[in-house]
LOMIGU-950671 format. One record per atom (N, C-alpha, C): residue in one letter; y negated, x negated, z negated. Coordinates in steps of 0.02 Angstrom, whole numbers, padded with zeros to 5 digits, always signed. Each point is the difference from the previous one (the first is absolute). Example, Ala and Ser with C-alpha at 12.3 -4.5 7.8 and 13.67 -1.06 7.14 Angstrom:
a+00284-00660-00390 a-00059+00045+00000 a-00060-00045+00000 s-00053+00018+00036 s-00059-00042-00003 s-00055+00039-00037 
***
This chain:
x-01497-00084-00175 x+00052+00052+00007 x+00040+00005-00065 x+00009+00052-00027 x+00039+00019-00064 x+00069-00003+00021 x+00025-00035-00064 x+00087-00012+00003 x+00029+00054-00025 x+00065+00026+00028 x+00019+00055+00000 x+00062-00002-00028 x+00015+00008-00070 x+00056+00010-00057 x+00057+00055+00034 x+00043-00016+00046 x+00022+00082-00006 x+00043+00005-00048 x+00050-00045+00000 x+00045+00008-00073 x-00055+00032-00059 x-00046-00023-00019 x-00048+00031-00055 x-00009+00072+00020 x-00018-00015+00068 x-00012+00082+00011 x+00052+00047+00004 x+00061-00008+00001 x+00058+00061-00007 x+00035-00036-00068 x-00026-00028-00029 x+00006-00025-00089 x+00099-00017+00009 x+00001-00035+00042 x+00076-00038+00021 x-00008-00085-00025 x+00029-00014-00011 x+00038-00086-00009 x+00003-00018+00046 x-00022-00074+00020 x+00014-00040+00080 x+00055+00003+00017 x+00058+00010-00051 x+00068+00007+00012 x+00031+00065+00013 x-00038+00029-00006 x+00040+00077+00012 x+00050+00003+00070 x+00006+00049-00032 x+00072+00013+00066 x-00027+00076+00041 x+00016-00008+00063 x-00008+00059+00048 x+00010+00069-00031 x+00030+00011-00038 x-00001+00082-00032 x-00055-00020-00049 x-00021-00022-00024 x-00048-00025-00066 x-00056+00021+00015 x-00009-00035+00087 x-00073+00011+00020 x-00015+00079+00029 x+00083+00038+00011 x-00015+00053+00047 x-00018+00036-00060 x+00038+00014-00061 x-00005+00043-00053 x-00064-00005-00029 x-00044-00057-00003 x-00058-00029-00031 x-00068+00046+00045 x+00036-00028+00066 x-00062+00042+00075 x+00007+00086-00010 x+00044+00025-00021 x+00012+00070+00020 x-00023+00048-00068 x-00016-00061-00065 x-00007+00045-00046 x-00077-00008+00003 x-00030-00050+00027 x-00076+00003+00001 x-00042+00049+00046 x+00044-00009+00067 x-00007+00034+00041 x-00013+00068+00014 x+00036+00029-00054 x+00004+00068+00000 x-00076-00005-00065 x+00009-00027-00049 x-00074+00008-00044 x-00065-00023+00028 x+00007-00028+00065 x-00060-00010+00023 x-00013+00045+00058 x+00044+00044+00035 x-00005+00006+00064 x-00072+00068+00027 x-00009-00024+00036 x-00079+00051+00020 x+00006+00057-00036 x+00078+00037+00013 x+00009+00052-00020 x+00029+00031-00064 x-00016-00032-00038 x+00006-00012-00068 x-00095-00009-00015 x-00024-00013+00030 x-00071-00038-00019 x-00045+00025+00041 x-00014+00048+00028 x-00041+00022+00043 x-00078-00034-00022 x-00036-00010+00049 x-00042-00029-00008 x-00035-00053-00052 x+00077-00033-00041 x-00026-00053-00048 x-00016-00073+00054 x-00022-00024+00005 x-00028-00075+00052 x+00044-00064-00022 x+00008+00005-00085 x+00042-00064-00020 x+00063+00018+00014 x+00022+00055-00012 x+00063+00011+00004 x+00033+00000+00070 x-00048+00029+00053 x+00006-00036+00054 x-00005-00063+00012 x-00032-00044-00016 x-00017-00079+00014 x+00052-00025-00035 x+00045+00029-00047 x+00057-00037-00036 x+00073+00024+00015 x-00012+00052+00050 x+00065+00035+00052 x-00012-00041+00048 x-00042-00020+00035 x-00018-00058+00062 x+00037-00044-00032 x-00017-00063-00055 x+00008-00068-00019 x+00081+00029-00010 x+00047+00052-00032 x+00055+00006-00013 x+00039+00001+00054 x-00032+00041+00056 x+00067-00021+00061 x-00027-00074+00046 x-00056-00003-00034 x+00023-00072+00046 x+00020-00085-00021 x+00006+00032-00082 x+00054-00058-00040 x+00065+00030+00017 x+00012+00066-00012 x+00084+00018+00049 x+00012-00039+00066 x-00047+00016+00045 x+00004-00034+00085 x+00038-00065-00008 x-00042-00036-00056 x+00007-00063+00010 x+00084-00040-00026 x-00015+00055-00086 x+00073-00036-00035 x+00065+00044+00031 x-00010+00058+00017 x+00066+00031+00033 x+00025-00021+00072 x-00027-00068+00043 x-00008-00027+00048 x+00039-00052-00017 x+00066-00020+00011 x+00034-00076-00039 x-00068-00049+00053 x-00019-00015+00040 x-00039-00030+00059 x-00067-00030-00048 x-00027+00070+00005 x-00048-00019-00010 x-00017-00003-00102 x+00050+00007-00027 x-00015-00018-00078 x+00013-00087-00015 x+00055-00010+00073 x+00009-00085+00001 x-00059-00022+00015 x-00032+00024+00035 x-00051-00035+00046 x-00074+00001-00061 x+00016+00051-00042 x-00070+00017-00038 x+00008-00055-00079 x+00064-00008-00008 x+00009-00021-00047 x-00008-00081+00015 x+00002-00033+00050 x+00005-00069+00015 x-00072-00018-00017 x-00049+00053+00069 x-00066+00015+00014 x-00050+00000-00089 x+00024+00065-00045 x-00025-00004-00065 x+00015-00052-00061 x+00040-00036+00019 x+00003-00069-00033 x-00003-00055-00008 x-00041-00015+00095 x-00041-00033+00007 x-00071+00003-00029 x-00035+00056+00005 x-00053+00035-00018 x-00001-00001-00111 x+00069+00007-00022 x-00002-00018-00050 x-00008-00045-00036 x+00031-00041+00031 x+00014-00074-00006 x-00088-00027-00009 x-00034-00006+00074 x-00077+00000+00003 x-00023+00021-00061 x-00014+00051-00022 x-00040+00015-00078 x+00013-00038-00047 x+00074-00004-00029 x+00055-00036-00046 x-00054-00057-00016 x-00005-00045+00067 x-00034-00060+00027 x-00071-00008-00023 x-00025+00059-00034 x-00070+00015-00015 x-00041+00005+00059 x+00021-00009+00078 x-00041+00024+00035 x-00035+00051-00002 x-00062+00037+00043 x-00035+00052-00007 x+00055+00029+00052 x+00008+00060-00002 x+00058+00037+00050 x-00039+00048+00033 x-00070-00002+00015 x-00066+00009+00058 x+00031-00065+00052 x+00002-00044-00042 x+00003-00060+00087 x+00070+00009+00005 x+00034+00006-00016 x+00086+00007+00038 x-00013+00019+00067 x+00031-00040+00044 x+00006-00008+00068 x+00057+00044+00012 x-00011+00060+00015 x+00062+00027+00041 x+00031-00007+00050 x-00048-00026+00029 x-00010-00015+00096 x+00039-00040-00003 x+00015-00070-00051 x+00048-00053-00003 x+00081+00033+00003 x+00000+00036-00032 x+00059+00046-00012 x+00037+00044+00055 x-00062+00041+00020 x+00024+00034+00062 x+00017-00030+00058 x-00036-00076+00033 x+00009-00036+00044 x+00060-00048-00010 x+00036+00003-00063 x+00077-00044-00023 x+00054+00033+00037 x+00033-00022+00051 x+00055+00024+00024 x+00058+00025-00043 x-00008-00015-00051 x+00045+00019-00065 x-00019+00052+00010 x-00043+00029-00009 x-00020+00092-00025 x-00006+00045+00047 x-00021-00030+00084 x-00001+00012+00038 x+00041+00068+00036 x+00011+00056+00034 x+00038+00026+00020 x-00005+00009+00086 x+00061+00020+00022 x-00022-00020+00082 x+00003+00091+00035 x-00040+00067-00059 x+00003+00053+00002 x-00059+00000+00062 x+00008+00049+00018 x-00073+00022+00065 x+00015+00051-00024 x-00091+00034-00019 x+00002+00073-00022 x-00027+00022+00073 x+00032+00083-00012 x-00038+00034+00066 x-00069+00026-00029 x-00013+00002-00059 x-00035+00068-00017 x-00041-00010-00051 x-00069+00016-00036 x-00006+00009-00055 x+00000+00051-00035 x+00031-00002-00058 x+00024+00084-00018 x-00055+00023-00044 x-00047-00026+00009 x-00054+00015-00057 x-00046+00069+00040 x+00028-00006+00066 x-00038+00071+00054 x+00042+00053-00042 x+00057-00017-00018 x+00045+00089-00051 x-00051+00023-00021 x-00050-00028-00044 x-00037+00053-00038 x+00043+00016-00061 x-00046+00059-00022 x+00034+00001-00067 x+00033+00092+00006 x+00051-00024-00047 x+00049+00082+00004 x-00030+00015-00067 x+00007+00074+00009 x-00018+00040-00076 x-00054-00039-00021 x-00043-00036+00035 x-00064-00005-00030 x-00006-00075-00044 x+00057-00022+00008 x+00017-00067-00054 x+00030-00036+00005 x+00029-00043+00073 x+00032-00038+00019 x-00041-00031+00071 x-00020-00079-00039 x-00038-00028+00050 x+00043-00076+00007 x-00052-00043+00047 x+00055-00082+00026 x+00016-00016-00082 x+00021-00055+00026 x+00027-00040-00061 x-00071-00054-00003 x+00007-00036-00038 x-00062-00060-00058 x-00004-00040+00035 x-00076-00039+00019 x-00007-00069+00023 x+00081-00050-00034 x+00019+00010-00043 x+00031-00062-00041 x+00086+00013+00046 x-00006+00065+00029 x+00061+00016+00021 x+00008-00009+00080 x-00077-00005+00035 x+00000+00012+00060 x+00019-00097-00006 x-00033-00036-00036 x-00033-00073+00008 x+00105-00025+00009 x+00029+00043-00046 x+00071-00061-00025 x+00044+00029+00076 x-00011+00061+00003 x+00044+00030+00072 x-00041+00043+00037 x-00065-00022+00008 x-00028+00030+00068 x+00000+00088-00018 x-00014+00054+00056 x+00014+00060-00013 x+00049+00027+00040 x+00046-00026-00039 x+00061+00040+00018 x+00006+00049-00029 x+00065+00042+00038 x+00003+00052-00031 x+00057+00010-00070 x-00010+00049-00029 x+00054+00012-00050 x+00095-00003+00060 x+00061-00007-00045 x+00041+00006+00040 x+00024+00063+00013 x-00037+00046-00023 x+00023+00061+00016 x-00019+00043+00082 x-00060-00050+00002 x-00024+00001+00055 x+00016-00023+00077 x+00040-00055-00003 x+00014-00049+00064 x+00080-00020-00012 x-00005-00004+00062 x+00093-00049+00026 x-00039-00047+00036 x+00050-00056-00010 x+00000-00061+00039 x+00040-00018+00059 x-00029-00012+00053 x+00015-00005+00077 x-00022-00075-00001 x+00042-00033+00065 x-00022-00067-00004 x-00027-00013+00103 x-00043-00026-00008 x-00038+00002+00061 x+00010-00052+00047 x+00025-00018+00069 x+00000-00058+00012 x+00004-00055-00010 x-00066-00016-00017 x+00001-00069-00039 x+00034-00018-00048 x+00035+00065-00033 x+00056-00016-00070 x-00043+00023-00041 x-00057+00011-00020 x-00031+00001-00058 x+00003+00078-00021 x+00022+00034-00051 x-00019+00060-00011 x-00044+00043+00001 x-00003+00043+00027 x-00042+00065-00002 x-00001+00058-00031 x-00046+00016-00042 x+00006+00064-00042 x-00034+00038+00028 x+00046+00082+00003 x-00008+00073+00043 x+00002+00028-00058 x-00059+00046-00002 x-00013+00055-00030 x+00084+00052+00003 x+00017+00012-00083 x+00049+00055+00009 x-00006+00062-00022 x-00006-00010-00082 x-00023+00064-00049 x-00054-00025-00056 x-00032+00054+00001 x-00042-00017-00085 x+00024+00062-00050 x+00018-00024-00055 x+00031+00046-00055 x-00062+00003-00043 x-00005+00057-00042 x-00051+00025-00056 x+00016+00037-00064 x+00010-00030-00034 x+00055+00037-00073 x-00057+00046+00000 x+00028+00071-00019 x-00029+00060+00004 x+00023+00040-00087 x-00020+00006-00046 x+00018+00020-00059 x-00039+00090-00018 x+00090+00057+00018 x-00008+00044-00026 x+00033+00038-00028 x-00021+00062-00026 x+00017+00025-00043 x+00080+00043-00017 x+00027+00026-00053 x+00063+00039+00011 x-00015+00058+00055 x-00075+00035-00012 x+00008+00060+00009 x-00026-00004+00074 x-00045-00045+00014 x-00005-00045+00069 x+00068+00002+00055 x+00053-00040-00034 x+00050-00015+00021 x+00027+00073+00022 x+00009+00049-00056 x+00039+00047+00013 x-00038+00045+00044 x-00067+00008+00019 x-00020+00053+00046 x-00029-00033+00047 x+00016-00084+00022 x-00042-00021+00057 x-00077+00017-00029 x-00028-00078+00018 x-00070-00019+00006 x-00036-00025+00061 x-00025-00013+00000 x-00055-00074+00065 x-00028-00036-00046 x-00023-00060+00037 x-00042-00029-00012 x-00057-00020+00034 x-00064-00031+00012 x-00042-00021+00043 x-00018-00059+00007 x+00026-00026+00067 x-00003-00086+00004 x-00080+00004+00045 x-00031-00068-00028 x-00064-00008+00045 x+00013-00057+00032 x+00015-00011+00054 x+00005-00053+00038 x-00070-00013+00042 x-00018-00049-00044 x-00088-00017+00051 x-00052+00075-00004 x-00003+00008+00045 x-00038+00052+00001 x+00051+00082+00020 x+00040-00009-00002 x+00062+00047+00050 x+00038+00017-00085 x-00004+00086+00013 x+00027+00023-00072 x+00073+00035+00017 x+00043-00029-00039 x+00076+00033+00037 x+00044+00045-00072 x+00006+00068-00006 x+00026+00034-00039 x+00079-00012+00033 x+00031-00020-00079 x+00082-00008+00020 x+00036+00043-00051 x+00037+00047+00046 x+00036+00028-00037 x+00060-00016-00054 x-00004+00004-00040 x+00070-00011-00048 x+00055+00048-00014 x+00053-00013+00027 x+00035+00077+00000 x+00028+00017-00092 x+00022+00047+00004 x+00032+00012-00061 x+00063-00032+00015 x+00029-00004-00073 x+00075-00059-00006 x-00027-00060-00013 x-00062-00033+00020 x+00038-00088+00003 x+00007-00006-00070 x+00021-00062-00004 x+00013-00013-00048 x-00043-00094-00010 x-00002-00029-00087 x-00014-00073+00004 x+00054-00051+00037 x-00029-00009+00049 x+00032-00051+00067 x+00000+00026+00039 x-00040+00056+00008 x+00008+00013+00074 x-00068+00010+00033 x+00019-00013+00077 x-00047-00022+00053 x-00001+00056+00028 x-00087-00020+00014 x-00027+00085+00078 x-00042-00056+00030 x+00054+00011+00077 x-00031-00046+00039 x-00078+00036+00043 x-00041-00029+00008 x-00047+00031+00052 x+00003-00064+00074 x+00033+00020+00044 x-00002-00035+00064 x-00054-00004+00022 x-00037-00066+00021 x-00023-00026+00032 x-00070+00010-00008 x-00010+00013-00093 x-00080+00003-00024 x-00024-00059-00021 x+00021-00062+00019 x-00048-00036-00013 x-00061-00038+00065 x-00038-00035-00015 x-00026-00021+00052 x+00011-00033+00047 x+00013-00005+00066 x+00007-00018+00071 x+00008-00113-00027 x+00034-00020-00007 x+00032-00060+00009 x-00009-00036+00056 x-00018-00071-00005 x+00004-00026+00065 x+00031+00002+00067 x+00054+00013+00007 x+00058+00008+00052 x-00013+00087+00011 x-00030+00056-00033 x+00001+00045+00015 x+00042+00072-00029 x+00008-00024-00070 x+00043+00018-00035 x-00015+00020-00054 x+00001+00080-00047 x-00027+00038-00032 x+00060-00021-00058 x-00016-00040-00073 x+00084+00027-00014 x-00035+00042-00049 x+00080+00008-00027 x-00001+00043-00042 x+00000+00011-00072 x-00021+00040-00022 x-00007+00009-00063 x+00042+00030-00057 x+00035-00035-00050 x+00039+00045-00049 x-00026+00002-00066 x-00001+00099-00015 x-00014-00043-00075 x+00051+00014-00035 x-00014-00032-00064 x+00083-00011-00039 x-00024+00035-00071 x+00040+00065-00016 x+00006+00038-00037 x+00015-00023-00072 x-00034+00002-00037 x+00011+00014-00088 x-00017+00070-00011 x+00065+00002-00049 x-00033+00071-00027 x+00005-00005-00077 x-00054+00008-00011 x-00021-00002-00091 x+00050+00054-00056 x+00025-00032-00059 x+00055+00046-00029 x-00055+00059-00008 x+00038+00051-00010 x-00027+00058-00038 x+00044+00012-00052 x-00049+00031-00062 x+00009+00030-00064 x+00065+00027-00008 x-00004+00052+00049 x+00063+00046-00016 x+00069+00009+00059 x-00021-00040+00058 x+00061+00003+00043 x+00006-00096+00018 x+00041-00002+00014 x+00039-00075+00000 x+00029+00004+00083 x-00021-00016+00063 x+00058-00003+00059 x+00060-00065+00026 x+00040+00055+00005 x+00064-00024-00006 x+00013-00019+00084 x-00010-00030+00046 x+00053+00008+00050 x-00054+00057+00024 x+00028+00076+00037 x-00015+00039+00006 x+00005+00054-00050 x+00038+00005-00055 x+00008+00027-00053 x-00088-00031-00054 x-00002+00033-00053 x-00056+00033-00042 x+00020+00015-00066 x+00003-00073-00056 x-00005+00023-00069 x-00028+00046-00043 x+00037+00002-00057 x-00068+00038-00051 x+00047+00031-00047 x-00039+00006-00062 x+00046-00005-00065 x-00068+00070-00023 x+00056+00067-00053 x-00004+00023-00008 x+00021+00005-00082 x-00029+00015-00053 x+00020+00021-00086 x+00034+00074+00004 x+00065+00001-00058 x-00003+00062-00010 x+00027-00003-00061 x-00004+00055-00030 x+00022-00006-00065 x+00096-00020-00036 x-00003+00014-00063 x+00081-00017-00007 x+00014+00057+00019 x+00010+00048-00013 x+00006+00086-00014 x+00012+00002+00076 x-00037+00001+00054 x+00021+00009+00067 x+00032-00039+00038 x+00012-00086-00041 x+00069-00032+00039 x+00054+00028-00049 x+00005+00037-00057 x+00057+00017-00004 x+00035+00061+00027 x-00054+00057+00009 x+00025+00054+00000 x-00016+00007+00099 x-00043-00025+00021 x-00024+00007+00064 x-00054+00045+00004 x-00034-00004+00068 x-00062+00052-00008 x-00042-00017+00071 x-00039+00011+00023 x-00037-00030+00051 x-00076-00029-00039 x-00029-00049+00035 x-00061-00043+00000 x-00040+00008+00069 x-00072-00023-00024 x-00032-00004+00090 x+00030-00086+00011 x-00025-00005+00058 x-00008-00051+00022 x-00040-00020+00061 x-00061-00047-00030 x-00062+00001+00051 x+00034-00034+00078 x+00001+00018+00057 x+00000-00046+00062 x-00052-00032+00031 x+00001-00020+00047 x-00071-00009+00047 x+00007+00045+00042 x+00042+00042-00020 x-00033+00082+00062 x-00015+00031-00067 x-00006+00017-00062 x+00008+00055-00027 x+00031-00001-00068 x+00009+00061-00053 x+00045-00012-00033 x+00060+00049+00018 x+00072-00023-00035 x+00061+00040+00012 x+00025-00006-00059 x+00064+00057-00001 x+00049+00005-00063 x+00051-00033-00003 x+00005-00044-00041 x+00082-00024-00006 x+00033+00023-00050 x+00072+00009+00041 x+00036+00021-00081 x+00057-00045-00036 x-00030-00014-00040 x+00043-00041-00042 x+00064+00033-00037 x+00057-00046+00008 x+00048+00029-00012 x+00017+00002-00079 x+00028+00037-00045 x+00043-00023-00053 x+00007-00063-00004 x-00011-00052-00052 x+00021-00049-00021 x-00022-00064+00051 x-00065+00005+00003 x-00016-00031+00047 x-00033-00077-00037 x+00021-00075+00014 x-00012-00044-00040 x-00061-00033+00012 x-00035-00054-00038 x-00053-00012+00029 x+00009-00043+00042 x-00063-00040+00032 x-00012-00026+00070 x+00051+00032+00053 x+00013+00040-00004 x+00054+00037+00054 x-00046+00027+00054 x+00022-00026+00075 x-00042+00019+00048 x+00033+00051+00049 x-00060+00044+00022 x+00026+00047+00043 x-00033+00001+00047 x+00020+00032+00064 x-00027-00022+00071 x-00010+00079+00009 x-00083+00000+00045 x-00026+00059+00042 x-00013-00027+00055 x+00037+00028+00044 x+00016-00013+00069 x-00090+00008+00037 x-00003-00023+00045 x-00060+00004+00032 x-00073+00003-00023 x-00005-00030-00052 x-00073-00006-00055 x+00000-00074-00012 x-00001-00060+00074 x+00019-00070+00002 x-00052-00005+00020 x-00014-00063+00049 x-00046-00017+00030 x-00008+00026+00077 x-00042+00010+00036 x+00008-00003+00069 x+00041-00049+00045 x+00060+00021+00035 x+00018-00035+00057 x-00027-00038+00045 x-00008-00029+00020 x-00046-00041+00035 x+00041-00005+00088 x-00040+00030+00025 x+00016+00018+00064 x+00073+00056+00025 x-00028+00026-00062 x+00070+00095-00018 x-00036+00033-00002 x-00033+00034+00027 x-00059+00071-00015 x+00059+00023-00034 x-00043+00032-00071 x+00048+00052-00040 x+00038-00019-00032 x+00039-00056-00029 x+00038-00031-00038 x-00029-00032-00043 x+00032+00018-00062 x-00020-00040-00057 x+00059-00021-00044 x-00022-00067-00032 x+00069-00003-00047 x-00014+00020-00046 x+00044-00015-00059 x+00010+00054-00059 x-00051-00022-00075 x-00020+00048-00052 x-00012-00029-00054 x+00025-00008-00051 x+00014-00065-00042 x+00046-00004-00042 x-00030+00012-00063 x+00056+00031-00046 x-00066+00024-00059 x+00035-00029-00071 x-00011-00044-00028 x+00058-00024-00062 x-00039+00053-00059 x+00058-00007-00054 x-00004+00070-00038 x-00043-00077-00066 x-00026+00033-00042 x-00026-00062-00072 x-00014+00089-00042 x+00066-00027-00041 x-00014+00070-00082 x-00037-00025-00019 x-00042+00039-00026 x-00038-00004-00080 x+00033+00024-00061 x+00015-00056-00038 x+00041+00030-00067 x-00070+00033-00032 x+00026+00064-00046 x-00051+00032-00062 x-00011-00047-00054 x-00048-00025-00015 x-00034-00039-00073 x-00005+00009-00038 x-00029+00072-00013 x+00004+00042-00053 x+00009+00064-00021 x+00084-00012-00006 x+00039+00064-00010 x-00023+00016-00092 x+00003+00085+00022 x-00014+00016-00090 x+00060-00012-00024 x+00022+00017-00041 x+00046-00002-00073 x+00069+00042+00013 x-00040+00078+00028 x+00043+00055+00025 x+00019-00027+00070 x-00028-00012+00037 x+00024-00016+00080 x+00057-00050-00019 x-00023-00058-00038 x+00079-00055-00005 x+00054+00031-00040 x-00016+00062-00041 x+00040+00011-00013 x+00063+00054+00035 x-00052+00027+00050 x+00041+00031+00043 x+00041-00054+00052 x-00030-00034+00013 x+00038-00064+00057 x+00061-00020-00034 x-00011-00001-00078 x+00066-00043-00033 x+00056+00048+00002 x-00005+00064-00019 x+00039+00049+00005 x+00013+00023+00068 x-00025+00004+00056 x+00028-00015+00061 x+00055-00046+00037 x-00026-00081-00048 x+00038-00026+00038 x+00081-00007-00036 x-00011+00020-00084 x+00057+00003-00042 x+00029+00044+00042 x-00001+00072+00020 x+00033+00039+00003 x+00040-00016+00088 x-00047-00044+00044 x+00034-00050+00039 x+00074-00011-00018 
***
């Protein structure tokens, strides 16, 4: 059985700290994710190994439990042993490592979403069995005292676009053999969740949970979102922040006129009401777009032009 680096694999320090590992998981995550990679196989097989070094180190539980577990196993090599005969079985049967969890379920029946999410690794099932991710289960404690894990939610980082975002998309989850189109409304935004109730598979006790996926939305070029508000920076010359004049200005509906006033300075921002993002659960509301002003000074004025500027501003 192959030993499984996850610190190596989200390129973290044994010491890292809980934001270290989340910032480390979320920037790979998104460069590996199916949908970023449509039909690449490694890039899938290295979106698999990435959330399930997350599972493990974003788990205070189970990174104690992996870290005790992998340095035993280290230690063994160190030793010049062959690390083919490492006895795991010695390990797993130590009441030290032991946990007194009862799973209901194996979650490896999920199947895979978007085509690229399957169980977790012999090396992961061997240290904690197949449990599930924690996004998945709450803990109930059963009679006997011993805990029980119930299926709750399964989450699926979903990575899309500005223009995605702003006109609502779907996506297509394959669960097993069962194909489920989910709508994405317009508005969300990165952090936000579209729940689908009760699409996952039937749970021991009888129980469908549910599914969230969790929204990134990739910057774009030319708009920046704010909140419900909608950046974006526009050039204009000196000549029209001094004297005023109108400019276009591209939206995501369209283009429009702004008019710039007399003496208008640079980075100076101006607001068009309703050219924002979609409301999210407001049919018809949008917030606003903000537009900062950036002059372009002239480079190369002739001889006569500066000399008209100088006599302008003398007579100032």
């Amino acid at each position: 059985m192959e030993y499984k680096d996850y610190y190596k694999i989200l390129g973290v320090e044994k010491n890292a700290t809980e934001d270290e590992i989340k910032k480390a998981y979320r920037k790979l995550a998104m460069k590996y994710h199916p949908d970023k990679n449509p039909g690449n196989k490694q890039a899938e097989e290295r979106f698999k190994e990435i959330n399930e070094a997350n599972e493990v180190l974003s788990d205070p539980q189970k990174r104690s439990r992996y870290d005790q577990l992998s340095n035993s196993y280290q230690s063994w090599q160190q030793n010049g042993n062959n690390p083919n005969t490492f006895r795991w079985e010695d390990l797993f049967n130590n009441p030290q490592y032991t946990t007194r969890t009862t799973r209901v379920e194996n979650m490896d029946d999920f199947g895979d979403l978007f085509g690229g999410m399957g169980g977790f690794s012999d090396f992961f099932n061997a240290f904690f069995g197949n449990a599930r991710p924690r996004s998945q289960r709450r803990s109930t404690h059963a009679p006997s005292g011993r805990r029980v894990v119930q299926p709750q939610a399964y989450q699926q980082p979903v990575t899309i676009t500005f223009w995605e975002a702003y006109q609502g998309t779907s996506r297509l989850l394959q669960l097993n053999d069962k194909k489920i189109e989910v709508k994405i409304p317009a508005g969300v935004k990165t952090g936000s969740k579209v729940r689908i109730t009760g699409a996952g598979p039937r749970q021991g006790n009888g129980v469908n949970p549910d599914i969230y996926l969790l929204i990134t939305v990739t910057p774009d070029a030319q708009f920046a979102v704010d909140g419900e508000n909608v950046s974006t920076s526009i050039s204009i010359d000196a000549f029209t922040a001094m004297l005023g004049g109108e400019t276009k200005v591209h939206t995501p509906t369209g283009d429009v006129l702004l008019k710039i006033p007399p003496g208008t300075q640079p980075m100076q921002i101006f607001r068009i009401k309703g050219h924002g993002m979609p409301v999210l659960k407001e049919k018809g509301k949008y917030g606003d777009l903000m537009v900062k002003i950036k002059v372009e000074i002239p480079r190369n004025l002739s001889e006569k032009q500066r000399t008209m500027l100088r006599d302008l501003w003398k007579k100032e």
